[in-house]
Structures are given as C-alpha cells and as structure tokens.
N, C-alpha and C positions, 0 to 999 in steps of 0.2 A: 504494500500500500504506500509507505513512505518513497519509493524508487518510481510510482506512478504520479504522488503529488509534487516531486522532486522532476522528474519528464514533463509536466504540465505546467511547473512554474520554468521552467526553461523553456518551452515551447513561446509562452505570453512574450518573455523578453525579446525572443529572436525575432516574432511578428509583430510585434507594436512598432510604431514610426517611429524614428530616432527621436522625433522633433516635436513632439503633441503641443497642440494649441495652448498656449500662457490664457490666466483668467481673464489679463483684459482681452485677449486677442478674441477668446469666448464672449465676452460682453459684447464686444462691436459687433461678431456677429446673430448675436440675439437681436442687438438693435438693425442690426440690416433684415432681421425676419420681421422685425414688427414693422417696418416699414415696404417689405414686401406684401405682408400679408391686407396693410392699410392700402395699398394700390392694389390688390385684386378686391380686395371687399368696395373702396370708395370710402373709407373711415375717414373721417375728416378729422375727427377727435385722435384720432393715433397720429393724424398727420401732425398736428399742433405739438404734439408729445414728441415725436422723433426728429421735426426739422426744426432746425436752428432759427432762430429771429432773421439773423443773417446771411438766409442761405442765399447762395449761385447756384440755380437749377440749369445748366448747359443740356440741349440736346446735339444728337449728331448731327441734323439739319443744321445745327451753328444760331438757332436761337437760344436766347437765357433766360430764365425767369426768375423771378424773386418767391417766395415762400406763398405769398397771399396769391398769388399768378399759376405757382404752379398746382397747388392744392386744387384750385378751382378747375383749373385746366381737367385734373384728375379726378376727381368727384362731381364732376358736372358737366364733362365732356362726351360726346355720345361713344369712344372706346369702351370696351369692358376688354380685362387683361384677366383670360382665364386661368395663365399658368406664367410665373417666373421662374428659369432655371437657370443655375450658375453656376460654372465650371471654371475648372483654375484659377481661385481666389486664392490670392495671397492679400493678408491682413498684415501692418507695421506698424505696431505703435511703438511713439516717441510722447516718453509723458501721458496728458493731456489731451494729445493728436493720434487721429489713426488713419492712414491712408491703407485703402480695400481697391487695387485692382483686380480685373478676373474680363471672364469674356462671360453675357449672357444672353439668352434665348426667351425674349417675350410673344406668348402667344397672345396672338388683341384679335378682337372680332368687331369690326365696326361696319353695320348698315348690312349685316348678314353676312359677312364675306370675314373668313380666319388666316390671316397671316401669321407668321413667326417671323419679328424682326430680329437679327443678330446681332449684336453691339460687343465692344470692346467698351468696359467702364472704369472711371476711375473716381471715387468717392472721398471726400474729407469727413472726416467724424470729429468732434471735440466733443471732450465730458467734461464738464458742470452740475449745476446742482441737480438740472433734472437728467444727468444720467449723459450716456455716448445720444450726440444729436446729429443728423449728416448737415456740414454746412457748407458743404460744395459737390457739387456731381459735375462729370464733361463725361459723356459718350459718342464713339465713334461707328463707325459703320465699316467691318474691316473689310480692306480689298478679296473678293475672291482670287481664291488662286487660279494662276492660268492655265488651262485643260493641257495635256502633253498633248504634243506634236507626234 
C-alpha cells in the first residue's frame, strides 16, 4: 500500500505544470470570467463591478470606447454573444497591474445570422478596492495564414 501511495504521489509531481497559476494571476482570471460571463448574459450591474471608471475599451475595427459607451454598446446592442472562448492566455502581474494576453473566439449572433469572430487580445486589469477591474482592452483581428502553394 505504502509503494502504491509513494507511485501516486510521484506520478502528481511528474504531471502537474512546473508553473501553476500564482493567487493573483487566479484572481485576474476570475475577474476576466465575470466579465465574460457579464457580456454573454448583458449584466450591466457586473459590468459596473468589473470595468474600471477609466477604462479604454479598443476594438479591432480601431474604435475606442469609454466604460459608459461601451457597456451600453453591450447591453443594449442588438448582438447577443452566445459563447467566449480563450486560448493561450498568459496573465503578468506586476503589483497592482495585470496584463492578460491570449487569442479568443466570440461566437455573436446578430439579426439571425452566427459568426465566430477571432481576435488576438490584450487586457489591462488594476486592483483596488473593489477588487482586479479591466481598464484597458485593444483587440486585433489576426492575419490569416497564407494557404500553401
């Protein structure tokens, strides 16, 4: 028995990532679910909560919005955003600061018709009192690759 719970705790250390997520790096991304889940529901009240007074809402189109702009844009716009998913986030906090890039996959259905737009994003978060808030977004639209020859 001892030779099997001695196997099994060797096994856990060989498979765990060398590098598991730190608590705050866990915190930013709880806050980036609560603000994911506030853009599929239309929460306006989560939106209040998670963006910052001072946000820079960037889209990849290369417009910006401010926090009262973009909320509304999102809770009162005819999109509905059935599914966010995000791939390859890396999270870096310094301090205070956390910068979240990653690439992600919004599915939106507007006027009956479902796309899945692809973005390359990059996020600013600061924590204060009420907690990690996103006070800057810029997303891109990344080049497809070119088909071989």
């Amino acid at each position: 028995m001892t030779k099997l719970l001695l196997a099994c705790a060797l096994f856990t250390v060989l498979v765990t990532p060398a590098r598991a997520a730190n608590p705050a790096e866990k915190s930013v991304l709880a806050a980036m679910d609560v603000w994911k889940q506030a853009v599929i529901k239309k929460d306006k009240a989560a939106f209040e909560k998670v963006l910052h007074p001072d946000l820079v809402y960037g889209h990849s189109d290369g417009h910006v919005e401010d926090k009262a702009t973009a909320i509304d844009k999102i809770v009162n716009g005819p999109a509905v955003w059935e599914a966010i998913d995000f791939a390859d986030t890396k999270v870096r906090v310094r301090g205070d600061t956390a910068f979240v890039s990653g690439k992600a996959d919004y599915r939106e259905r507007e006027n009956g018709k479902v796309t899945v737009v692809h973005l390359a994003v990059l996020s600013v978060w600061v924590k204060g009192p009420a907690g990690w808030q996103m006070i800057a977004r810029q997303s891109t639209r990344p080049t497809p690759p070119t088909p071989a020859k």
